[in-house]
C-alpha positions in Angstrom: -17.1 -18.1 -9.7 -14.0 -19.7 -10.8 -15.6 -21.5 -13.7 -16.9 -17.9 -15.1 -13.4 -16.7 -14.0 -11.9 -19.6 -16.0 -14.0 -18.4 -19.1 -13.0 -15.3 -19.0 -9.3 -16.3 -19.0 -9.9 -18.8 -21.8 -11.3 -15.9 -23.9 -9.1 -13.6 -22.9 -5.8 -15.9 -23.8 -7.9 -16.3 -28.0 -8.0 -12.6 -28.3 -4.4 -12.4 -27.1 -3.8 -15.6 -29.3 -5.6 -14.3 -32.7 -4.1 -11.0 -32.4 -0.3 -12.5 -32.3 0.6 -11.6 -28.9 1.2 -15.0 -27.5 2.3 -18.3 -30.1 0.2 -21.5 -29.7 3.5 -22.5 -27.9 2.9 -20.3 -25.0 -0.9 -21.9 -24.7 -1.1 -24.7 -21.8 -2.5 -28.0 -22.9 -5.9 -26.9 -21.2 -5.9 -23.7 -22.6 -5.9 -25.5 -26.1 -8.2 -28.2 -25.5 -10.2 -26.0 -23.9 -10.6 -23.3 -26.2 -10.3 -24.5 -29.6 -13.0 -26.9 -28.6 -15.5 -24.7 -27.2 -18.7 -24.6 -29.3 -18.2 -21.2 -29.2 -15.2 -19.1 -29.0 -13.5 -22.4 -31.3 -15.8 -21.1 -34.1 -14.1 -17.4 -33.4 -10.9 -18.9 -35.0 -10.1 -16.3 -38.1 -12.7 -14.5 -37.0 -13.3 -10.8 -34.9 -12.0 -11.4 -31.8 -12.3 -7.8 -30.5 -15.7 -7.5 -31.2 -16.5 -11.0 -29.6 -14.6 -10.8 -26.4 -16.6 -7.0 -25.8 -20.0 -8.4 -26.4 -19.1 -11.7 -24.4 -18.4 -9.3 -21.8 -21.5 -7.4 -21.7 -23.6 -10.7 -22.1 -21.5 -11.9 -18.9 -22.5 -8.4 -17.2 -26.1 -8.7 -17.9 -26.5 -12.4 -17.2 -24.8 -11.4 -14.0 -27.1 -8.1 -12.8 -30.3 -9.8 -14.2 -30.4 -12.4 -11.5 -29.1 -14.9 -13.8 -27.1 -18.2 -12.8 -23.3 -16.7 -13.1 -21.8 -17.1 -9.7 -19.7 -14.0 -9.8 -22.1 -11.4 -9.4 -23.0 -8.3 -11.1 -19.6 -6.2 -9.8 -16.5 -6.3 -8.1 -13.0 -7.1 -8.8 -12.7 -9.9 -10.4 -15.1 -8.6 -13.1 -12.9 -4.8 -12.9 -10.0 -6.2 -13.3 -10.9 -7.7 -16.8 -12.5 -5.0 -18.2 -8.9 -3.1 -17.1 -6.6 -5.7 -18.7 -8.9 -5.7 -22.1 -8.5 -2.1 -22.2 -4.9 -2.3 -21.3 -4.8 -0.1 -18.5 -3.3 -2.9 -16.9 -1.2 -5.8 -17.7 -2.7 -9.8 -17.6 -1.6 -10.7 -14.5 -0.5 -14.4 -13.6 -2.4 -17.3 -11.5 -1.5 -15.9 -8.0 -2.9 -12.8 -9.0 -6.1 -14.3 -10.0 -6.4 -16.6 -7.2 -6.1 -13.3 -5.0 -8.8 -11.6 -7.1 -11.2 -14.5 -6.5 -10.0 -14.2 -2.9 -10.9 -10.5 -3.1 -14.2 -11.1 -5.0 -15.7 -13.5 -2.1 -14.6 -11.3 0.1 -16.8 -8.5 -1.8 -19.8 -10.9 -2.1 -20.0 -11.9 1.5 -20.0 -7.9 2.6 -22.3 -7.4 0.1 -24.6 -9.8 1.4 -23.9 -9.2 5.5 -24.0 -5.3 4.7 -27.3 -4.8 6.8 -25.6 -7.0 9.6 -22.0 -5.4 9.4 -24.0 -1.6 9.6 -21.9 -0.7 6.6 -24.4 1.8 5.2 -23.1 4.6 6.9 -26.6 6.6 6.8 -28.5 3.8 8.2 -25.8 3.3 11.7 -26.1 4.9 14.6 -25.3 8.3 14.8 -23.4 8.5 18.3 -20.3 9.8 18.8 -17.2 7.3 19.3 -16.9 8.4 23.3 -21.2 8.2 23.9 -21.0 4.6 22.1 -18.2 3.7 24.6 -19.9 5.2 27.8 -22.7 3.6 26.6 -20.6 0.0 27.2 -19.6 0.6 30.2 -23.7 0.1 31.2 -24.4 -2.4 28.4 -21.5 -4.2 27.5 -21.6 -6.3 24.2 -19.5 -7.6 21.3 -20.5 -7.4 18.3 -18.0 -9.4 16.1 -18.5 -9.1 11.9 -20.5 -12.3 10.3 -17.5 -11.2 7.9 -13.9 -12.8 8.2 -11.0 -10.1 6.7 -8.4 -10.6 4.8 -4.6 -10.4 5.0 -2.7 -10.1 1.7 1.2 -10.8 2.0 3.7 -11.3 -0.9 6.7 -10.5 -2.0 7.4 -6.4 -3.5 5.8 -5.5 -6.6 3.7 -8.5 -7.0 0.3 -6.2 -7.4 -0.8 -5.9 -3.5 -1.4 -2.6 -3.2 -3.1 -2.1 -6.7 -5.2 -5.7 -6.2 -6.8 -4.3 -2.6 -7.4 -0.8 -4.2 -9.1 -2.8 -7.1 -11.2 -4.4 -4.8 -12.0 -1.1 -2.5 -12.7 1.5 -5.4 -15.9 -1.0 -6.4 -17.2 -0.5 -2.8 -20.4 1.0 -2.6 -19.7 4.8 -2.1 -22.2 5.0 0.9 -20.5 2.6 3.0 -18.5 3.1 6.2 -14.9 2.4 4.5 -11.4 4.3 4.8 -8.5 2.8 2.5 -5.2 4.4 4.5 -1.6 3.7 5.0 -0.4 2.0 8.1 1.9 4.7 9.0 -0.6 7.0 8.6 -3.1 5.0 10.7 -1.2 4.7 13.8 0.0 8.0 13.5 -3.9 9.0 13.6 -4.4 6.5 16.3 -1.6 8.1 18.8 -3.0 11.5 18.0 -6.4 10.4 19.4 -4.7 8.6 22.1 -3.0 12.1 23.5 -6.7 13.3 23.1 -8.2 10.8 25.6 -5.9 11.1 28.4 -7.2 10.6 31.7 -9.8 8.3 30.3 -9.5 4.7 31.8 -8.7 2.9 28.8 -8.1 5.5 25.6 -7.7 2.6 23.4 -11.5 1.5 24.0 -12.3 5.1 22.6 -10.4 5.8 19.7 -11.1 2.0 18.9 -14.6 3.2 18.7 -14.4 6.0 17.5 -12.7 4.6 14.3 -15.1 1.6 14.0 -18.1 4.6 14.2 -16.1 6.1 11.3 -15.6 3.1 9.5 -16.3 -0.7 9.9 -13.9 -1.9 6.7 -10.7 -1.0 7.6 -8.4 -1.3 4.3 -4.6 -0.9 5.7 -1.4 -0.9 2.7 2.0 -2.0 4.0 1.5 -3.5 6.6 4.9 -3.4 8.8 5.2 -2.9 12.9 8.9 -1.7 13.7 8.1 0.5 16.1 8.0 -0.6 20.1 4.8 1.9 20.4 2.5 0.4 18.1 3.9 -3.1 19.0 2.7 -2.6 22.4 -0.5 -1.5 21.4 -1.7 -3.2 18.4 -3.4 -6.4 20.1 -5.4 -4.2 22.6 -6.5 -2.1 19.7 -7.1 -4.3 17.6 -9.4 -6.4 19.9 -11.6 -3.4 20.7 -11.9 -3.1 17.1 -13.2 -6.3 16.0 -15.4 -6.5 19.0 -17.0 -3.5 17.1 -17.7 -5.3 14.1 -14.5 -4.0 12.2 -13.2 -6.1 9.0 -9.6 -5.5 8.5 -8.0 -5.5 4.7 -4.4 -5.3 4.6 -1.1 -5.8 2.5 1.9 -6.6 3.9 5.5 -8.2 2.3 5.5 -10.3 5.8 3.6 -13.3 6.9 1.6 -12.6 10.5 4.4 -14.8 12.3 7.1 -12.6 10.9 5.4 -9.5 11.7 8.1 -7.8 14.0 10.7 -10.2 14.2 13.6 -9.6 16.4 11.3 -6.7 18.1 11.8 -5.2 21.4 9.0 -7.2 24.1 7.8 -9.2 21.3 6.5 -11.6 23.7 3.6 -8.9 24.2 3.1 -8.7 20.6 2.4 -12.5 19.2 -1.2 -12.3 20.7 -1.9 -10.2 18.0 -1.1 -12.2 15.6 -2.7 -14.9 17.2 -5.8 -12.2 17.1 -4.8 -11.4 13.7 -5.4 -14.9 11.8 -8.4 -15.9 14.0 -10.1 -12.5 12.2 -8.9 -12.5 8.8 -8.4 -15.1 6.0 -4.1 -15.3 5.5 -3.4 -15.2 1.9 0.0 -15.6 0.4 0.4 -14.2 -3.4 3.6 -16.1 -4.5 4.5 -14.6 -7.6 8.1 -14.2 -8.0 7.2 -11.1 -10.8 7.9 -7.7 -9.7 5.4 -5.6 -11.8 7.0 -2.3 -10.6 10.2 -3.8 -13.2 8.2 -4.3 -16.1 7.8 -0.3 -17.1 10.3 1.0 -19.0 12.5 2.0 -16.6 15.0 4.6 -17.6 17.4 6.6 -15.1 14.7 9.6 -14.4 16.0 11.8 -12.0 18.1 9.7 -10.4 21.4 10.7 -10.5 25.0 8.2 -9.4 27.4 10.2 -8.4 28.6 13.6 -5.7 29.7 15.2 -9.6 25.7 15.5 -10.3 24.8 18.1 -7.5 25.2 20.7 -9.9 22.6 19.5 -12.1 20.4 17.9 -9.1 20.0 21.8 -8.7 19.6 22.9 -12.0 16.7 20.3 -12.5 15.1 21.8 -9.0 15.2 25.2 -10.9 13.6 24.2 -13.6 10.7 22.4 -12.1 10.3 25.4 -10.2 10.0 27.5 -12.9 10.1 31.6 -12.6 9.2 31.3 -8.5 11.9 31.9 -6.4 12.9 29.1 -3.9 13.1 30.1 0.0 12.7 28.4 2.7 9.3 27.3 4.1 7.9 26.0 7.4 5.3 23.2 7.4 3.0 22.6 10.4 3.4 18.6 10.8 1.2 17.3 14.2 0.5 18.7 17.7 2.3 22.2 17.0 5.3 20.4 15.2 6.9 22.2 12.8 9.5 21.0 9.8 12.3 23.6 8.1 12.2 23.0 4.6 15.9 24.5 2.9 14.3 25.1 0.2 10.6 25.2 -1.5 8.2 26.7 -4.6 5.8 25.9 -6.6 5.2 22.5 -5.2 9.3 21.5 -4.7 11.5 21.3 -2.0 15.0 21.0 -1.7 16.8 18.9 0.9 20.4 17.4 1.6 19.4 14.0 2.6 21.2 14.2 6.4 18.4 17.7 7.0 15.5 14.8 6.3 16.5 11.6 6.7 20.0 11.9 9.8 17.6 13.8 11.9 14.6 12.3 14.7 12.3 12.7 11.9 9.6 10.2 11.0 6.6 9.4 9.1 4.5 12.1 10.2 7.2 14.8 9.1 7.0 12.8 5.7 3.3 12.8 5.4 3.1 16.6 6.4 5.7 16.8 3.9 3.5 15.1 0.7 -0.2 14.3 2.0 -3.0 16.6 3.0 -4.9 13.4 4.5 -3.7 13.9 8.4 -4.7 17.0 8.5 -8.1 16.3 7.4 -8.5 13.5 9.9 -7.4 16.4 12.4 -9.7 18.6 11.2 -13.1 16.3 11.1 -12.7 15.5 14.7 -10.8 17.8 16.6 -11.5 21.7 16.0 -8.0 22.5 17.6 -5.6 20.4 15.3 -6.8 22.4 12.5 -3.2 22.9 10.5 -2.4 24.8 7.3 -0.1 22.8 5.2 2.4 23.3 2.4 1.8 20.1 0.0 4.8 19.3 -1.8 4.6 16.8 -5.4 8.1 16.6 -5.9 11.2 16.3 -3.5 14.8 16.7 -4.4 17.3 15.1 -2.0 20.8 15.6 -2.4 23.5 13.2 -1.3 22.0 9.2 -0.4 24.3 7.5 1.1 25.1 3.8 0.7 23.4 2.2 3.9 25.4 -0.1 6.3 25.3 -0.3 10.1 26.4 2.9 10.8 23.9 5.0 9.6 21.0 2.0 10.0 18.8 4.6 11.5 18.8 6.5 8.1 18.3 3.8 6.2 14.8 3.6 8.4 13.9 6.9 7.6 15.0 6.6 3.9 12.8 3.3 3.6 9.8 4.9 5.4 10.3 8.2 3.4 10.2 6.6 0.3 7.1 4.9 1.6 5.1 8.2 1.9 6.3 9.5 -1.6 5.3 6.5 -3.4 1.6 6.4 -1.7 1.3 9.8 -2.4 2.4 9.5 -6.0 5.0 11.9 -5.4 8.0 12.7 -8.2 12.0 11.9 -6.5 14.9 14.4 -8.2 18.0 12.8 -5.9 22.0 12.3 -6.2 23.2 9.0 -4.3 26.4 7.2 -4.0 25.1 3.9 -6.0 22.3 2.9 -7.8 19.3 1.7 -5.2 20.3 -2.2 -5.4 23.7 -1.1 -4.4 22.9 1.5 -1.7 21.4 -1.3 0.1 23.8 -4.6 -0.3 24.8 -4.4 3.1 21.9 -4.4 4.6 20.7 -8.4 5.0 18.4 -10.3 7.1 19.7 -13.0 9.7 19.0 -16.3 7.4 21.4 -13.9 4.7 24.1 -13.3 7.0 24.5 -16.5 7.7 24.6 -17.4 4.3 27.3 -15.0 3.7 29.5 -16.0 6.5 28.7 -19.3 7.7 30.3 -19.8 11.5 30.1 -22.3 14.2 30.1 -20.0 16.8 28.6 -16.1 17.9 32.1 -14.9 17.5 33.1 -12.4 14.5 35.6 -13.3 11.9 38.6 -10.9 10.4 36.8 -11.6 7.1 33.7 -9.9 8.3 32.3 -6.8 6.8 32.3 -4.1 9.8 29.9 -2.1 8.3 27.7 -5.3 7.4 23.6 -4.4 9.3 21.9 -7.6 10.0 18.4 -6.8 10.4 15.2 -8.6 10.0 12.8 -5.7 9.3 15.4 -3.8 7.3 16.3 -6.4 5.2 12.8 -7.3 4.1 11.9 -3.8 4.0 14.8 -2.7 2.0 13.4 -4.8 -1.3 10.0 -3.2 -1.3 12.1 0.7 -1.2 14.7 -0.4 -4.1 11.7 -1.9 -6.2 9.7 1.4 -5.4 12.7 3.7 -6.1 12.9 1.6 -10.1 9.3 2.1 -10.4 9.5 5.9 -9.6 12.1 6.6 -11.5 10.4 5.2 -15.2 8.5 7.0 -17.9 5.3 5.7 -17.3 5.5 6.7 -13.0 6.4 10.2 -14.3 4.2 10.5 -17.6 1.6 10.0 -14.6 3.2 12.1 -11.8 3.0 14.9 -14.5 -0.8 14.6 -15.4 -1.8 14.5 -11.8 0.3 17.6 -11.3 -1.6 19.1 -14.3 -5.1 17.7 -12.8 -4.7 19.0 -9.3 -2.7 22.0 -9.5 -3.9 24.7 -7.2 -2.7 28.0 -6.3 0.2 28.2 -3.3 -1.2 29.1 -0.1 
């Protein structure tokens, strides 16, 4: 595979070469030998390169689904991600990427050839219900761990995680037990289920297999535990779950020994990681590039300043266009209900203490911008069935810069801007700095001490009062300001528009 890989890359770097996009310069000393040697692509040189790296391509398909010798197989990734970069949907990406495609591809190649084994074909498993498979157990207990290791993905914000492992999950055959979700999302599914099976002797045996009937390849994006709940949960969960075959693929910005550092109990918490690495394959992307920088980022909607309010609502008006705002009621979980202000025609309106200074949390976000809780509700629980209000685009009136005394808002903030972005939602908002700036006093332990070394626990007169040193936060806060640039350039909204323009559908 890497040699085929390695070709690829070679011929890809000529084209790029021969069309003036890179000097010989930028070539490595491989790259040169390499290619200017090759029998081949050397005799290319003043030649059409187009038209030879699209029928090498093909060639390299065929040779691939014919049963030929190449070693990276007919489909997948790897072979995706190429064809995406030659037709510049996407941009080259660098040798940590790559190495986590090939990562990605083996990982593709081994389910493909475990699926019988793994029961991924979802029309060829068993048909019982999650609660008959675990009653089932308690008579004839058994494990039945994957032939198939995971795999964790971890990296710094921006560096391609999400887009690599939905790469790698969009080439998945269509009839196979899969789900490709959030990891707020997930765990708010999983304590939904949880308040279902009361009274049962262990619930998490249950809704553990009741998601591994649903689906055995588990793809989970952002991966972050700061809550004590699904701390205290997670290794018990988790265990049932690979005991029923599940294969876990997830992003995350932290290593597994980071995960929930500083955390309430944590003590009770490291066996999962422990549980963690022994079932997935740990993989570190390293790049320093944050992709989510590289659009042309421009100031959007996002406006510095209290003096702006004015035209924060003006802009609200006109997305709306001729419907009149009001406000609206959506149905969240379990008979929760959120006040929006203001809302029409797919917008609401919010001053930023109504959404983010309240007890609100993810699953008021997501009933805010996604339609996929309810759905889950709906599939397996008649009663949950909710009507919701999906809302594309929010505008949020007043952000405030973060510090320790408002660290619970920065939370929210973080995790709202989580749901927006996965949800490919448009931000109108007015804040007190620019997003780099509403977040400089928020810093991580190793930080802090940086910033004001001492010898002993005790605070010094030079200390910033306000100054929040948190772990979580402080990683956390990097992935929202590189998500808050990203959202706010011409290409995230040139794309938030067409999928407004694709999905519209009347107002219920």
């Amino acid at each position: 595979m890497r040699t085929s890989a390695r070709f690829l890359q070679q011929v890809r770097c000529l084209y790029r070469f021969h069309r003036g996009e890179i000097s010989a310069n930028r070539l490595g000393k491989t790259d040169k030998v390499s290619i200017f040697n090759h029998p081949v692509v050397g005799a290319l040189i003043g030649r059409e390169a187009d038209r030879y790296l699209n029928q090498s391509l093909l060639f390299f398909r065929a040779v691939c689904t014919s049963g030929g010798s190449c070693d990276v197989g007919g489909a997948g990734p790897l072979l995706e991600y190429e064809k995406r970069i030659i037709s510049g949907e996407l941009v080259g990406g660098d040798s940590f990427q790559i190495d986590t495609l090939q990562a990605l591809q083996r990982l593709y190649e081994e389910l493909v050839e475990h699926e019988e084994s793994c029961q991924l074909d979802r029309y060829k498993s068993s048909q019982k219900s999650g609660r008959r498979r675990w009653l089932w157990s308690r008579f004839m207990p058994q494990s039945t761990y994957s032939p198939v290791k995971g795999l964790y993905l971890y990296g710094g914000v921006g560096t391609g995680k999400t887009m690599l492992m939905d790469l790698f999950f969009n080439q998945l055959p269509s009839n196979w037990r899969k789900k490709r979700i959030h990891f707020h999302d997930f765990m708010l599914n999983v304590h939904s289920r949880l308040q279902m099976h009361k009274g049962v002797a262990d619930p998490l045996e249950v809704v553990a297999a009741e998601i591994s009937d649903e689906s055995i390849l588990l793809c989970l994006d952002e991966f972050m535990v700061t809550d004590v709940a699904d701390a205290l949960i997670l290794n018990r969960l988790f265990c049932h779950l690979f005991s029923n075959g599940v294969v876990l693929v997830s992003t995350s910005n932290r290593a597994p020994d980071q995960l929930y550092e500083g955390g309430l109990q944590r003590d009770l918490f490291l066996p999962f990681i422990e549980t963690l690495k022994e079932r997935c394959v740990i993989h570190e992307i390293s790049s320093s590039t944050d992709y989510r920088k590289m659009g042309s980022a421009e100031n959007g909607y996002y406006f510095i300043g209290k003096k702006y309010s004015g035209l924060l609502r003006e802009k609200f008006h006109q997305l709306i266009g001729a419907e009149k705002p009001g406000p609206q009621v959506v149905e969240v979980v379990m008979g929760r209900k959120l006040q929006v202000p203001l809302g029409a025609n797919g917008c609401a309106y919010f001053p930023f203490e109504d959404l983010c200074d309240r007890p609100l949390g993810a699953a008021d976000y997501f009933g805010l911008f996604s339609e996929l809780a309810p759905l889950l509700f709906c599939i397996n629980y008649m009663q949950f069935v909710v009507y919701m209000e999906k809302f594309h685009t929010l505008a949020l009136e007043g952000v405030p810069k973060f510090g320790i005394h408002n660290r619970t808002a920065a939370y929210r903030f973080v995790t709202l801007i989580d749901v927006m972005y996965e949800n490919k939602a448009r931000l109108l908002c007015t804040a007190e700095a620019s997003p780099v700036e509403l977040f400089e006093r928020i810093v991580t332990v190793m930080d802090a001490q940086k910033i004001y070394p001492r010898s002993s626990s005790r605070s010094k007169k030079t200390d910033d009062i306000d100054l929040c040193v948190d772990n979580e936060l402080g990683f956390a806060k990097d992935r929202t300001i590189s998500r808050l640039t990203e959202m706010n350039s011409k290409e995230y909204l040139e794309q938030h528009e067409a999928n407004v323009k694709d999905n519209k559908t009347p107002q219920k």
